[in-house]
N, C-alpha and C positions, 0 to 999 in steps of 0.2 A: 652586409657587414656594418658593425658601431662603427664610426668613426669618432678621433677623439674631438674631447668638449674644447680642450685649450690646445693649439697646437704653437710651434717656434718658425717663427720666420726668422731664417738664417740672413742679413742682407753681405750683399758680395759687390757693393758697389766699389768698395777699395781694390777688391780682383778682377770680377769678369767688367763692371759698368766700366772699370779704366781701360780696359782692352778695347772699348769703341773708339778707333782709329782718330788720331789726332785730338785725346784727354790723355791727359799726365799731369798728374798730383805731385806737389810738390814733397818732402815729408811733412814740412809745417804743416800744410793743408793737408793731407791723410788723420793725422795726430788731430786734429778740428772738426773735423767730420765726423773720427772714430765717437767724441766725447759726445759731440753732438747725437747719432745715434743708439747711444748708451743713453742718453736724457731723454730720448721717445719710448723707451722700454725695449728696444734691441736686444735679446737675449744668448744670441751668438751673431759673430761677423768674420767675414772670412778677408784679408788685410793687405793679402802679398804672396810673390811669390820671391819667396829667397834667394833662391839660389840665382835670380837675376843678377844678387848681389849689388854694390855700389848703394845707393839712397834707397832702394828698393829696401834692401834689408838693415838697413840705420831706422828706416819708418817704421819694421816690422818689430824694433827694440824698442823704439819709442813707445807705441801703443801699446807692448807687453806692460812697460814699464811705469805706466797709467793705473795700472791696479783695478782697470774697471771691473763692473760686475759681470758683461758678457761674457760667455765664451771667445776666445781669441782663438782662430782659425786660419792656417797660410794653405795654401794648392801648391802641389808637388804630382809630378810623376813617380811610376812605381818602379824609382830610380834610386838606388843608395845614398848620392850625393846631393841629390833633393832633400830627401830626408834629414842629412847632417849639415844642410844649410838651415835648415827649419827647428831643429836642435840647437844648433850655435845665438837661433835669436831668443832663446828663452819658451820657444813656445812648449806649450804641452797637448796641443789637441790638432792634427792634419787630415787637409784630407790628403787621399793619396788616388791616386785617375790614372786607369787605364782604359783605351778603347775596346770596345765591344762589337763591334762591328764589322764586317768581312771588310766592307769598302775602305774604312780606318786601317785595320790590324794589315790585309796584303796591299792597299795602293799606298798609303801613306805611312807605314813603317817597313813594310815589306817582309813583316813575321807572319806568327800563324797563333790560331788561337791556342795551341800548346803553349806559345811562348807568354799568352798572356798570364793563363795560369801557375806558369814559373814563376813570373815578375813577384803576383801577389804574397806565392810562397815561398819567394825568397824577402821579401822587405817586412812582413806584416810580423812575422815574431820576432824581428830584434826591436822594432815599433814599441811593441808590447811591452818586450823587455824594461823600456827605459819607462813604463806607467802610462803611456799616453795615449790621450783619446782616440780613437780612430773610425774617421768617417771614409768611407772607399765612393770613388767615384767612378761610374762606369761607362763613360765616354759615349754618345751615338747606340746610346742603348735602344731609341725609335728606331732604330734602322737595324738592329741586329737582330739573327734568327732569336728566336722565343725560347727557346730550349739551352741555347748556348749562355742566354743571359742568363736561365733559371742554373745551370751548371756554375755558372762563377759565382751567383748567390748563396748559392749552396754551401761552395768552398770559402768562401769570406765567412759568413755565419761559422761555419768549421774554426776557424784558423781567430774567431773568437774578437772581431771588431767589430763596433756599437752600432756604426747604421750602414747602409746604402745609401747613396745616392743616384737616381736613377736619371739621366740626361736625356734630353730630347733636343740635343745639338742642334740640328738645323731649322729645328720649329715646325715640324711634320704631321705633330701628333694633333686631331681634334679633341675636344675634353670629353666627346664619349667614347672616344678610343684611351686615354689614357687613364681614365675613370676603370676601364677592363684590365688594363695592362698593371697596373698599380694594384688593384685588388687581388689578381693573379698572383703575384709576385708576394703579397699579402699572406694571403692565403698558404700556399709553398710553401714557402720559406719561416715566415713569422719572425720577421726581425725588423726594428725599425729603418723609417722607410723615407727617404727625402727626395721631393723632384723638384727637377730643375730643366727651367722651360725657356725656351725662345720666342721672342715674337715674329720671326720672317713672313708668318701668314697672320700677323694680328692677334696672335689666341694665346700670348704668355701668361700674361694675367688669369684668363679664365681657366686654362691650364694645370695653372699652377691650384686657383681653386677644385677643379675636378679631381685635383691627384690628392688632394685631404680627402676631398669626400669619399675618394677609392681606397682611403688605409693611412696616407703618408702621415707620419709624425710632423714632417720639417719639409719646408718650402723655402727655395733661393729667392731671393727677389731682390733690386737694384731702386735706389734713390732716383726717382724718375725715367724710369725701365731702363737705363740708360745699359751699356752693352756691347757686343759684339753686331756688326749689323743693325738689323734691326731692333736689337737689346732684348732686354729678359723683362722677366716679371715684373710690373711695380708695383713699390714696399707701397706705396699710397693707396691704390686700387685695388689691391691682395688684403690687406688687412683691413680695407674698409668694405669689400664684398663677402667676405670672411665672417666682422663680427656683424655688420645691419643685415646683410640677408643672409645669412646661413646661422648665425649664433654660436658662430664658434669661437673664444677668447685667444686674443694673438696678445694682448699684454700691452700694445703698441698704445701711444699718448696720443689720439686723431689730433688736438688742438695743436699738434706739434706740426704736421703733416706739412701744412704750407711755409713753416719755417725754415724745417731743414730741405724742403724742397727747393727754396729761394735758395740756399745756401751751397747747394750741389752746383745749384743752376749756374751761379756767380764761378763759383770755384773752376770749375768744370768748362765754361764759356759755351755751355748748350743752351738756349733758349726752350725755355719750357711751352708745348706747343697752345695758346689762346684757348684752343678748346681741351686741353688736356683732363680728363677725369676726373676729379677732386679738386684737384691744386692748379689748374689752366686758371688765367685769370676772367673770363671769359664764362665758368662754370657757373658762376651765380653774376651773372648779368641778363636784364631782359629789357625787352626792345616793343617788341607787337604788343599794340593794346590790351587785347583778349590778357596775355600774359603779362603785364603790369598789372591791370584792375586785380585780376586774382591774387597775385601776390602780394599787392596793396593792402587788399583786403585778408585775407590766408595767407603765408606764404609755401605752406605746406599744397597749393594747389598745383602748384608747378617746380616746387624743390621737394625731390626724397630728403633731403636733410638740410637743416640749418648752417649756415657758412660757418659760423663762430664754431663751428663743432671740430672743423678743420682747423682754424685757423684763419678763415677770410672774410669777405664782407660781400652783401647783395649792390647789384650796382642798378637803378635803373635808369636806365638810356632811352635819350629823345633820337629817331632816328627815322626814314622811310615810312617805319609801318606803323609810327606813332600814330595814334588816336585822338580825342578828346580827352579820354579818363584819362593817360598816362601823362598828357601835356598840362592837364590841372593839377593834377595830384604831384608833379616834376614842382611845378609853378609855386603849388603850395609850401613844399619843400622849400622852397626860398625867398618863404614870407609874403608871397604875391599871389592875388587872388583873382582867377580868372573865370569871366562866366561863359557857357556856351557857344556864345554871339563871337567873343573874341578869341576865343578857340578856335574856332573854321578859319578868322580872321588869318591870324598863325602859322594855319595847316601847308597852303602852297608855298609860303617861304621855308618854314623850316624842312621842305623837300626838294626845294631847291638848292637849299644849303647842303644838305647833306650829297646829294648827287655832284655839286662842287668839290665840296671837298673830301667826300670817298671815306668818310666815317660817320660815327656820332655827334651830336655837340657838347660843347661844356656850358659849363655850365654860364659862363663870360659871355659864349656867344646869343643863349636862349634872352639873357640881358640883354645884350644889344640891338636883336630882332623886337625884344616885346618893345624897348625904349623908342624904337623906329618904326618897326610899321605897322603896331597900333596907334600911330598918331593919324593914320590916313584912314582908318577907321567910320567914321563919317562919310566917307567917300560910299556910294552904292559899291561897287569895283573898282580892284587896281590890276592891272596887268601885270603879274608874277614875273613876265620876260625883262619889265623895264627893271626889274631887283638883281643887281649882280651881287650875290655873297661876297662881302671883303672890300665895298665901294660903302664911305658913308655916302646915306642920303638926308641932307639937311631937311629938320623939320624945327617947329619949333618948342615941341615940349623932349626935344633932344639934350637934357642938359648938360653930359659932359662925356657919354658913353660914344666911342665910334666902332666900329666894324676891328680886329683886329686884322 
């Protein structure tokens, strides 16, 4: 099957990324965010859920009330009073979520899937009625029989609303299972097609890519996967696996990536993880020699892509498994020029420093080791043990630098 060339990353950090247990957005910060990823090319976002009522839905008026160009989007069950809470904020586009699932529909409502297909065909034509978009979500659709998903799709398509949304609530599904189950559905039915993935086993991200490449129009994804658990999709990694290796156009501003990334982070009070995919700060930093000299030299030898592309900056770091190349070419960087002889020189302090103090150095400290102990230099050996990192040792071409 084609898949399409441009597809819409819906992001839902303002609904499902707030549902990760202890974030709450303020509405000021909702309304910051919303504009914020409207300025990366966000083409729909989905905002709130209304009928929480209170700030919840004062936020969901504010950001109608923005005029942005997204789609503006709230989550509702396939409940009347959802709906007329989501109508009272101005919106004009819902989704509306019912579960699909045996384990959902009799453990945790305690219906039957008759009653599911009542819900829909009671809420979705007075929806209609009032013009409004209608995306239907189908709750724990990974875990529901096959047939009973393709029955409710069948019936939404009937009853004449714009897409699906197909869920993989607990994070179950592998991308070549969902790549079949999305094509399936695809294929069937033929109406547009949105998934929406979890990370619980690591695979939201690639997931969320697998299910474009199996038919979907629209993919969920969250500002820093951030989420239920172990969250959803990330808008960072989704749309930059999307257009560099698949070629597929998401619209999204990559230079923005690491901006609104910081900006969730802060908001949000989640620490974005060091090694985190794109936007980790950590992602374009290198350390082992082998990997300095080439990037020194290329940087394309050890980065698929340039930081600035995101947003960020290469770092390279003197630490452990620094070299020669990377402690001259560091050195050079700071105006100072080191030949071979005094590089070896170097080597057993700057790894003792580091084992001291359990990171990299800066760039102060690589200054205060060249200012000290190539003064002893001269010497045939010095014994690395008599160097404590963080003790000055008086010499005398020491002129004003110490140890901090």
């Amino acid at each position: 099957m084609k898949y399409a060339e441009s597809i819409t990353l819906v992001d839902t950090t303002l609904r499902d990324g707030e549902q990760s247990p202890g974030i709450s957005f303020t509405a000021e910060e909702k309304v910051e965010i919303a504009k914020a990823l409207s300025l990366i090319g966000v083409k729909e976002m989905e905002v709130g859920t209304p009928i929480m009522g209170g700030e919840e839905a004062e936020a969901v008026k504010a950001i109608v009330s923005l005029g942005l160009p997204a789609r503006i989007l709230t989550w509702n069950r396939a409940v009347e009073k959802d709906i007329e809470s989501s109508l009272s904020c101005g919106i004009k586009s819902l989704y509306v979520s019912c579960p699909v699932s045996d384990i959902h529909i009799e453990k945790k409502l305690g219906k039957t899937r008759e009653w599911v297909k009542e819900r829909f065909l009671r809420v979705i034509p007075g929806i209609k009625k009032e013009g409004c978009y209608i995306a239907c979500g189908l709750e724990d659709a990974s875990r529901a029989e096959p047939n009973f998903v393709l029955e409710v799709s069948y019936l939404l398509k009937e009853l004449g609303v714009n897409r699906i949304r197909i869920c993989d609530t607990v994070g179950i599904l592998t991308p070549f299972k969902i790549f079949k189950f999305v094509r399936f559905l695809k294929e069937m039915v033929n109406i547009p097609l949105e998934i929406h993935t979890h990370n619980d086993f690591g695979l939201a991200s690639s997931n969320a890519v697998a299910g474009i490449k199996g038919g979907a129009e629209f993919a969920s994804v969250t500002v820093n996967g951030i989420g239920e658990r172990a969250g959803n999709a990330s808008l960072e990694e989704t749309a930059m696996i999307l257009e560099n290796l698949e070629g597929i156009k998401t619209g999204i501003a990559a230079n923005r990536l690491k901006g609104i990334s910081n900006l969730v982070s802060m908001l949000s009070r989640r620490t974005v993880p060091f090694n985190k995919p794109i936007v980790g700060d950590m992602v374009f930093s290198h350390e082992s020699d082998i990997h300095v000299d080439g990037v020194a030299k290329k940087p394309i030898c050890y980065e698929p892509f340039p930081p600035e592309k995101v947003g960020a900056k290469r770092h390279l770091l003197i630490g452990k498994h620094s070299g020669t190349s990377s402690i001259i070419h560091k050195f050079k960087t700071m105006g100072i020029s080191l030949n071979k002889r005094m590089t070896l020189n170097l080597i057993p302090y700057i790894r003792e420093a580091v084992k001291e103090k359990k990171r990299n150095l800066t760039d102060n400290e690589l200054l205060a080791l060249y200012n000290t102990v190539l003064c002893f230099e001269t010497h045939d050996k010095m014994d690395v043990r008599l160097f404590k990192f963080g003790e000055h040792i008086p010499c005398i071409c020491d002129i004003s630098r110490t140890f901090p």
